[in-house]
Rosetta silent file (secondary structure, phi, psi, omega in degrees, C-alpha in Angstrom):
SEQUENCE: XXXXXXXXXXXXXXXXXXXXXXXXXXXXXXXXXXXXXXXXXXXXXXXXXXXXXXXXXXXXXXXXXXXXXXXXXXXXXXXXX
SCORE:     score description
SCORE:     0.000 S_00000001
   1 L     0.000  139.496 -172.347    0.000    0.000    0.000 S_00000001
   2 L   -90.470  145.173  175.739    1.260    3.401   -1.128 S_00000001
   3 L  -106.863  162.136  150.724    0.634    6.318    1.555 S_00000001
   4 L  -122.077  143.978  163.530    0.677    9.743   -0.425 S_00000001
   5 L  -106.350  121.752  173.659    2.223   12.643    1.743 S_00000001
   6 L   -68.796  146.435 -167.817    0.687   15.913    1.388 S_00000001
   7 L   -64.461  148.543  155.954    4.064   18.892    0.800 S_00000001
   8 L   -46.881  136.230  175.580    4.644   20.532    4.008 S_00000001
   9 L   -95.886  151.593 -175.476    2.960   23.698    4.158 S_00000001
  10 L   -31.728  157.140  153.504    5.352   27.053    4.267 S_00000001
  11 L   -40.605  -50.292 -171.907    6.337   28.518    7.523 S_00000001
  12 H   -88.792  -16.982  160.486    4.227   31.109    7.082 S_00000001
  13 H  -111.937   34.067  144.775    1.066   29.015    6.639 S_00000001
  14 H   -76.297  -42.045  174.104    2.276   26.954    9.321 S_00000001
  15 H   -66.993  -42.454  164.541    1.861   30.325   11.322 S_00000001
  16 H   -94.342   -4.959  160.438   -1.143   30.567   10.579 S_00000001
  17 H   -48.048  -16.325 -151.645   -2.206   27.446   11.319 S_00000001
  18 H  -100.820  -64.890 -169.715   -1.115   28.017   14.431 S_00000001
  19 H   -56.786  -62.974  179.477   -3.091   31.425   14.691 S_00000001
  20 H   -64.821  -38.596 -169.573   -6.553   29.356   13.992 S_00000001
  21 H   -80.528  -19.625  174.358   -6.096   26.872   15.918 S_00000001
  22 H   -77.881    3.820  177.351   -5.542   28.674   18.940 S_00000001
  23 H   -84.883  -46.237 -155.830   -8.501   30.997   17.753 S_00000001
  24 H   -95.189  -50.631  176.139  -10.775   28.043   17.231 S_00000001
  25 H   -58.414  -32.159 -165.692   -9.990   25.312   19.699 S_00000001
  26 H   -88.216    7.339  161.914  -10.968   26.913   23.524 S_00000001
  27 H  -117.122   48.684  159.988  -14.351   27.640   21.149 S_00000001
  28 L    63.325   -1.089 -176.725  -14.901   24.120   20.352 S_00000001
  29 L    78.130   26.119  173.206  -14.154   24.622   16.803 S_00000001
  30 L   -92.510   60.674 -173.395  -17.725   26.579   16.431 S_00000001
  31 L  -123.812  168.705  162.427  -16.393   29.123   14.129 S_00000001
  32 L  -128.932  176.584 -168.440  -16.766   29.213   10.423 S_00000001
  33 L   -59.105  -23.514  172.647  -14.225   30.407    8.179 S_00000001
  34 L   -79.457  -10.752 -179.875  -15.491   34.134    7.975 S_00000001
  35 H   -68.325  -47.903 -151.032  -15.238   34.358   11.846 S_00000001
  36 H   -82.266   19.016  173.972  -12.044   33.085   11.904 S_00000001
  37 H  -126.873  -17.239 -173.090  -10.695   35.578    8.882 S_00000001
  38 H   -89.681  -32.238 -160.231  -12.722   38.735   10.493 S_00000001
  39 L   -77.021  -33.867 -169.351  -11.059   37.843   14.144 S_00000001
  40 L  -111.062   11.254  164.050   -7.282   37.027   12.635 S_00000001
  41 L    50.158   48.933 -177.956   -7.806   39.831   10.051 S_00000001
  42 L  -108.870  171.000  160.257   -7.045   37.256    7.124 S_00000001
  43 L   -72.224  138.531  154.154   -8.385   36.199    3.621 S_00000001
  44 H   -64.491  -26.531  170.363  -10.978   34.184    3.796 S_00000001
  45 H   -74.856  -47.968 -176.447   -9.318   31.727    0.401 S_00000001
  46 H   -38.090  -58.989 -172.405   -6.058   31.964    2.706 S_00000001
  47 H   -53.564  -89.104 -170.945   -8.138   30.436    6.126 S_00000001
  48 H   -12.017  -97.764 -172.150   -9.667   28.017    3.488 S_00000001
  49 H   -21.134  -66.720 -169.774   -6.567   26.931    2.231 S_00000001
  50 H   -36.901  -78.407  166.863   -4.977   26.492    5.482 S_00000001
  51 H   -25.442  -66.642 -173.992   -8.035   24.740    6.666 S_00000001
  52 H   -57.805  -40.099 -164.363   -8.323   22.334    3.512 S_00000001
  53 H   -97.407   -5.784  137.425   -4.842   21.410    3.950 S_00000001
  54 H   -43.099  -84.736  160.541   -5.053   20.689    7.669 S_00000001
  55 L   117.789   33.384  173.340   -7.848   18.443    7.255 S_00000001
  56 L   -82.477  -36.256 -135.599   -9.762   21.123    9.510 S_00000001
  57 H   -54.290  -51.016 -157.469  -12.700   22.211    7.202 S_00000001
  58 H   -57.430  -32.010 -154.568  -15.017   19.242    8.747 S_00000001
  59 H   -82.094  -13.445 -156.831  -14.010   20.654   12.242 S_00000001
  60 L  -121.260  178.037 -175.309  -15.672   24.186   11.375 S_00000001
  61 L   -88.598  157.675 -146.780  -18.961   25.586   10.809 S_00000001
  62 L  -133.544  117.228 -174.145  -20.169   26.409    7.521 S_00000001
  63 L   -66.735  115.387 -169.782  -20.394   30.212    6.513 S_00000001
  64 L   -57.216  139.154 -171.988  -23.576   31.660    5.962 S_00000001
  65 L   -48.286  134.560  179.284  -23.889   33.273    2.336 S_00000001
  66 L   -57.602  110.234 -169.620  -21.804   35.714    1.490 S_00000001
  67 L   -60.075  144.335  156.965  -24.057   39.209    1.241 S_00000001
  68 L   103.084  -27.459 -165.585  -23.973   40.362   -2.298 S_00000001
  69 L   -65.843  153.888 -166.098  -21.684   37.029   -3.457 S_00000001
  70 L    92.049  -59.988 -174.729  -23.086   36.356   -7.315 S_00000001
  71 L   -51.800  146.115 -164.762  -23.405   39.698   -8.073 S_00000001
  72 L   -96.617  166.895  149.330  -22.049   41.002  -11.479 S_00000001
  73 L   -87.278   15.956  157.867  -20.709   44.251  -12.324 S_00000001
  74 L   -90.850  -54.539  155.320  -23.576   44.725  -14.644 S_00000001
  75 H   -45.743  -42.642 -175.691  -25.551   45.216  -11.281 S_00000001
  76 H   -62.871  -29.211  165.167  -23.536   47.007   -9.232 S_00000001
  77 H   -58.435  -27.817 -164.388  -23.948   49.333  -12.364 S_00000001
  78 H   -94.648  -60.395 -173.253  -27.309   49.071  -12.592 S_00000001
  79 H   -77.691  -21.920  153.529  -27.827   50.385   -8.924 S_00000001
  80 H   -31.980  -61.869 -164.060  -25.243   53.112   -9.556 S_00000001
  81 L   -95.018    0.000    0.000  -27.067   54.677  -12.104 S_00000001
């Protein structure tokens, strides 16, 4: 049986790895990803990443829709004018 090993992640997402989980573990892991990118003042694809590559994602709560997410810049145009 073959294992595959995922690459090491950088130092610097190692840091932040570090940075969630101490955000997210004494709160049970009840966070979802925008909590934990508004609190550690991060990207939310960064947390993701981190998170995906962790093997955290399962551990977290699932972010309630983004306001606004979908919208085109043929709306935002539209409500301009």
């Amino acid at each position: 049986m073959v294992v595959m090993r995922r690459a090491p992640l950088t130092p610097c997402a190692e840091a932040l790895a570090y940075r969630i989980w101490g955000y997210a573990k004494p709160r049970a892991w009840d966070v979802s990803i925008g909590d934990l990118a508004l609190a550690l003042d991060v990207d939310r694809r960064r947390i993701g990443i981190v998170c995906a590559r962790k093997g955290w994602t399962t551990r977290l709560r699932a972010s309630p829709p983004t306001p606004g997410a979908g919208a085109s810049f043929e709306d935002l145009h539209d409500l301009l004018v």
